[in-house]
Every structure is written in C-alpha cells, then in structure tokens.
C-alpha positions as CSV (number, residue, x, y, z in Angstrom):
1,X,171.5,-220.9,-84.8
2,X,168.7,-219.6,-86.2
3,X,167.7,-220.0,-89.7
4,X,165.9,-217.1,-91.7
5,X,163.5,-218.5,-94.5
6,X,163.4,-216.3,-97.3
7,X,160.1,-215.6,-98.4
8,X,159.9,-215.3,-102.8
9,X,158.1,-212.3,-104.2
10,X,156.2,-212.8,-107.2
11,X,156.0,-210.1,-109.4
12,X,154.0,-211.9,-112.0
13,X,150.5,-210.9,-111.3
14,X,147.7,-213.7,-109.9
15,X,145.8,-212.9,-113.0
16,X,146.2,-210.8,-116.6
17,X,143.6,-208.8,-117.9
18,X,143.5,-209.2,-121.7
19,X,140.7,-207.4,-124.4
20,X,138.5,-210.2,-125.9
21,X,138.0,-210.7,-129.0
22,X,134.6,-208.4,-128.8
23,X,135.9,-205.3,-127.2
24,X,139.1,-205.4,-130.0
25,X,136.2,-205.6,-132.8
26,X,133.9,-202.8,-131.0
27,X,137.2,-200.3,-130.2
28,X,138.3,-200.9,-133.9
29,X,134.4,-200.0,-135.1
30,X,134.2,-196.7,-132.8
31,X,137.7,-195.8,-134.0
32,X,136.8,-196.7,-138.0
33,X,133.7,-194.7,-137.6
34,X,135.7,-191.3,-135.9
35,X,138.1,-192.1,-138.6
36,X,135.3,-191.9,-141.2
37,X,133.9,-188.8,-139.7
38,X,137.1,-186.4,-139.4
39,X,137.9,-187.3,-142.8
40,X,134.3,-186.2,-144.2
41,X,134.6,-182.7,-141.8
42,X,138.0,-182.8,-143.3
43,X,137.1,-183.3,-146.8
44,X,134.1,-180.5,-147.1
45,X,136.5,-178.2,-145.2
46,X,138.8,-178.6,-148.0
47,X,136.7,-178.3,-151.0
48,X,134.7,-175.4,-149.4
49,X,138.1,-173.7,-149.1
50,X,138.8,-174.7,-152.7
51,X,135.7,-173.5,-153.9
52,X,136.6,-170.2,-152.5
53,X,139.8,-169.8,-153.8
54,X,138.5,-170.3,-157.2
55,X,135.4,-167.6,-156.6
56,X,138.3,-165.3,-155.2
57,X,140.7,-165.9,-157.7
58,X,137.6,-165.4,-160.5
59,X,136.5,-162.0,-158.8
60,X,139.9,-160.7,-159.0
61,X,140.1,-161.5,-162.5
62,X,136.6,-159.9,-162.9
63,X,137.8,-156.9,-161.0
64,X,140.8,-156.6,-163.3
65,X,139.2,-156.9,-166.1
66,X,137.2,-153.8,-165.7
67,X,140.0,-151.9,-163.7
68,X,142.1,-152.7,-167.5
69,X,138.3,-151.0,-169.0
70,X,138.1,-148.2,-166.9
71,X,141.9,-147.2,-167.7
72,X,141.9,-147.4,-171.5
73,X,138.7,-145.8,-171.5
74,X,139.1,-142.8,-169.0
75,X,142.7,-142.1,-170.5
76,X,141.3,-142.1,-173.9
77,X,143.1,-139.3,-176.1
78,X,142.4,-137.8,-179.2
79,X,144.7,-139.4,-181.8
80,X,144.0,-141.1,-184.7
81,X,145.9,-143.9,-186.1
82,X,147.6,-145.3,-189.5
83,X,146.1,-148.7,-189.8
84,X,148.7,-151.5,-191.8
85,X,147.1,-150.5,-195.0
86,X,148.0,-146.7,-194.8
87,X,144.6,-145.6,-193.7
88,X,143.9,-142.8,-191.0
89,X,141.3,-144.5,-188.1
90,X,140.1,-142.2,-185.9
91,X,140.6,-141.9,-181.8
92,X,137.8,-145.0,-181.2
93,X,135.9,-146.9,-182.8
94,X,133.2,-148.7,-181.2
95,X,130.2,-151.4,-182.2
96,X,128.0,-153.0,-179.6
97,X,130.9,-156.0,-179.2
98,X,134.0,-154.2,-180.0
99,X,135.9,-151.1,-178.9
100,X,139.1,-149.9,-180.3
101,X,140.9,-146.6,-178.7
102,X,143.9,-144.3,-178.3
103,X,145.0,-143.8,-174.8
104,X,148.0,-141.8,-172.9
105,X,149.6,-142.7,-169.8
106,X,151.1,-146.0,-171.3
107,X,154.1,-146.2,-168.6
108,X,157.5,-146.6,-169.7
109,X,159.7,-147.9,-166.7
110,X,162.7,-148.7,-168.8
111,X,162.8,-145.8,-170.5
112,X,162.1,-147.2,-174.0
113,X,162.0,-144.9,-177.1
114,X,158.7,-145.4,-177.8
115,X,155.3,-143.5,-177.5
116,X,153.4,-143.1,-174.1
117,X,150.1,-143.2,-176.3
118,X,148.7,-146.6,-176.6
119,X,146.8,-148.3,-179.0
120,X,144.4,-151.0,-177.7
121,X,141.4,-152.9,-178.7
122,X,138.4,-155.0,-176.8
123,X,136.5,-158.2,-178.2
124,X,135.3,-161.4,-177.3
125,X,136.6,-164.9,-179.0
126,X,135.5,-168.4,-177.9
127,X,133.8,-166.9,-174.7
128,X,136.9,-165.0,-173.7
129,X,136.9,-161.6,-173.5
130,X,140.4,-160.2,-175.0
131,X,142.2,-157.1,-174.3
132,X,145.1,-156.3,-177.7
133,X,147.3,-153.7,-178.1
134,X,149.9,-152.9,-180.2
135,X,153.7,-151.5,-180.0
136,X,153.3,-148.8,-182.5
137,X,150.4,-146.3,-183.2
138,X,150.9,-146.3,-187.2
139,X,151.3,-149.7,-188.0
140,X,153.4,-151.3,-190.6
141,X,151.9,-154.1,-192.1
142,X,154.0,-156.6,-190.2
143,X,152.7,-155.1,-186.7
144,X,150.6,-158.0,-184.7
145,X,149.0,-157.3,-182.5
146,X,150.1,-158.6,-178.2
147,X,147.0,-160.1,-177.0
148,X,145.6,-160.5,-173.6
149,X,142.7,-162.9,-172.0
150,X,141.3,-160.5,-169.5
151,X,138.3,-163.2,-168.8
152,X,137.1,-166.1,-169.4
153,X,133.2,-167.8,-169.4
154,X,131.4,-164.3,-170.9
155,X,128.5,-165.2,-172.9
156,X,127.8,-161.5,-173.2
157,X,130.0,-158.3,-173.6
158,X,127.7,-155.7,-175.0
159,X,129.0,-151.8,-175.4
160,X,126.9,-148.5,-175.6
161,X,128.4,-144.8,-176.0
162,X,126.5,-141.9,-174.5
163,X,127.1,-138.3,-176.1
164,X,126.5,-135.0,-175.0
165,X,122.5,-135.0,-175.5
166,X,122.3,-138.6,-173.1
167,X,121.3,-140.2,-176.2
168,X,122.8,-143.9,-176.6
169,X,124.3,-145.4,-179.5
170,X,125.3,-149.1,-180.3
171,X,128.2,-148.2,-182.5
172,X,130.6,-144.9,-182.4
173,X,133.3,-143.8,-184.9
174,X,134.1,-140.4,-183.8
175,X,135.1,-138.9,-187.4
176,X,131.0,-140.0,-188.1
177,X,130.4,-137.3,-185.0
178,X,133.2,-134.8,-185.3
179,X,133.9,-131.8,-188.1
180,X,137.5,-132.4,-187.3
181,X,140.2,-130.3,-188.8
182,X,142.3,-132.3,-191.4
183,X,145.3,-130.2,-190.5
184,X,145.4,-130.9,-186.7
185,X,146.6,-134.8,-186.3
186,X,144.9,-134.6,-182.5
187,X,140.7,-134.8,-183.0
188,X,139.1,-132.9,-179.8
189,X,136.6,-135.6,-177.4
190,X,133.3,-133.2,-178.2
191,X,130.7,-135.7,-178.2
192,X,131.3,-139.0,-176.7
193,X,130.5,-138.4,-172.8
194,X,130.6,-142.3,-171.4
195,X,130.6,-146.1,-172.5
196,X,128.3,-148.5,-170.2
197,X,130.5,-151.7,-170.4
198,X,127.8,-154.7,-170.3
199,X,129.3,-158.6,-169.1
200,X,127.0,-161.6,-168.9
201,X,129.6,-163.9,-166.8
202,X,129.3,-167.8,-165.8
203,X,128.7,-167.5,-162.2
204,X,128.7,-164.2,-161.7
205,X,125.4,-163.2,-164.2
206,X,125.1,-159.4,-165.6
207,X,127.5,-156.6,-164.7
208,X,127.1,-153.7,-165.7
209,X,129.6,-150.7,-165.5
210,X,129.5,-147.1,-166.8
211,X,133.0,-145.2,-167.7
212,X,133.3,-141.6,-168.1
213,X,135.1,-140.3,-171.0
214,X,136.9,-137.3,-170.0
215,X,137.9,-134.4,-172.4
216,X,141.5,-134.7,-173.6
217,X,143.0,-131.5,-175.6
C-alpha cells in the first residue's frame, strides 16, 4: 500500500516587509510639506478671487452710479417745483457739490396715479455719495425725502455746468440765467448745455464724466 505524504503550504511569507520608524517620519514630512503647499496655492487663489469680486462688485456700483447721473441729468425737464415752504424752485439748481433737478421718464409699471416727472437731488454725506428723490413734485411740508447710497469711499464729487458760450460755472440756478415767463409753469432749457460730473474714489482715483443736457420743450 502506498502511503502519499502530504506536503503543508505555508502561506505566511518567509519574511515581512514593514516601514521603519524613519521612512514613516520622512513620508509624514513630504506629505506635511505638499499639504502646506496646496493650502498656500489654495489660499492666494481664494483671496485673489475675493479681491476681485470686491473690485467687480465696486466697479458695478461705480458704473451705476453714473448710469443713475447720466439719466436724471439727460432727462432733465423744464419744471419748476413748490418746495415744503410754498416757494417756486426752478428746473435745477446746482453748486460745485450739489445738484437738484426735474426729470421725465420716471417709469410707472403699476400704474400708480402719480406724475412721470421726478424730482431728485445729488450730494455727498460721510464720504457717500447719495442719490434722493421725492414722491411728489410740490411738496407738503410732511414730504421726506427716499434716499439712496449710490457710492461709497468718495472723497471728492465736484460739479461744473457749461452753457451755450462754453463758459463754466461752479453753481447754476436757472431762473439766475433765464427771462422766464411767469405765466408758463414749464421754463425752456436755453442755456445750460452739459454738467462734467467730477468723483475722487478710494481705489479707483479721479473720474471724470461729462453729460449733455438736452433741450426739453
């Protein structure tokens, strides 16, 4: 009879490979300083994009600032106003930091009953340069004004009116300019031919703009 030996298979192996204590401290090292590294790229990449979404979202305030300028100012009308105490104001009134004006085109989507002329004002108040205007063209005594920050961080917002000679002025009242008729309520643009719109802005230095005025009948 013959006898078969079975042979045993091992499957442990003869030897096991193991990291020393030195290769675990220099893989943790290399690992620590790629670690250290993607975070920095990581970190400037996401305050460079920061920083331009703050430089974006100021230009677009910048931009609509003077788009909000440009409108009032190219729509201006010929109306004069009741202020609250009962006294006529003319069309615009202008110094070298304020400007106060009459325009149309004051959209009325819901249908409101209310004028589509618009009184509105410019000035700057704690380095913020405000855009008001109010509800009614004759106000009552109890009519506040809505107000508006348009801007923030001016230093600077300087106005100058140019008339029909190209001669520059640092203030305009147009009943200083006009013979106006005191039986027509709606004073004829004659004079006044553009404003140049001056802004000293944090960050962004001095602008400078020029709106046409155009003749309203």
């Amino acid at each position: 009879m013959t006898h078969f030996k079975r042979k045993r298979i091992s499957i442990i192996p003869k030897t096991v490979q193991a990291f020393t204590l030195l290769e675990l401290l220099v893989a943790m090292t290399i690992f620590a300083v790629i670690a250290v590294m993607a975070y920095a790229g990581l970190n400037t990449i996401l305050m460079a994009r920061e920083q331009t979404d703050q430089q974006a979202a100021a230009l677009a305030r910048l931009l609509m600032a003077f788009t909000w300028l440009g409108r009032d100012i190219e729509q201006l009308i010929g109306r004069p106003i009741r202020d609250q105490y009962g006294d006529k104001q003319p069309m615009l009134q202008g110094t070298i930091s304020t400007l106060e004006l009459t325009r149309a085109g004051w959209h009325n989507p819901a249908q409101q009953k209310r004028s589509e002329l618009q009184r509105v004002a410019y000035y700057i108040e704690e380095n913020t340069l405000w855009r008001s205007y109010w509800r009614v063209l004759d106000r009552a005594q109890d009519s506040h004004p809505i107000k508006i920050d348009l801007l923030i961080d001016v230093n600077t917002f300087q106005l100058r009116y140019l008339d029909e000679n190209l001669r520059w002025h640092e203030q305009w009242r147009t009943d200083d300019f006009l013979n106006t008729n005191p039986n027509n309520n709606m004073e004829p643009i004659l004079k006044l031919k553009a404003i140049e719109v001056i802004l000293i802005v944090n960050g962004w230095g001095r602008i400078t703009r020029l709106f046409r005025v155009v003749n309203a009948e």
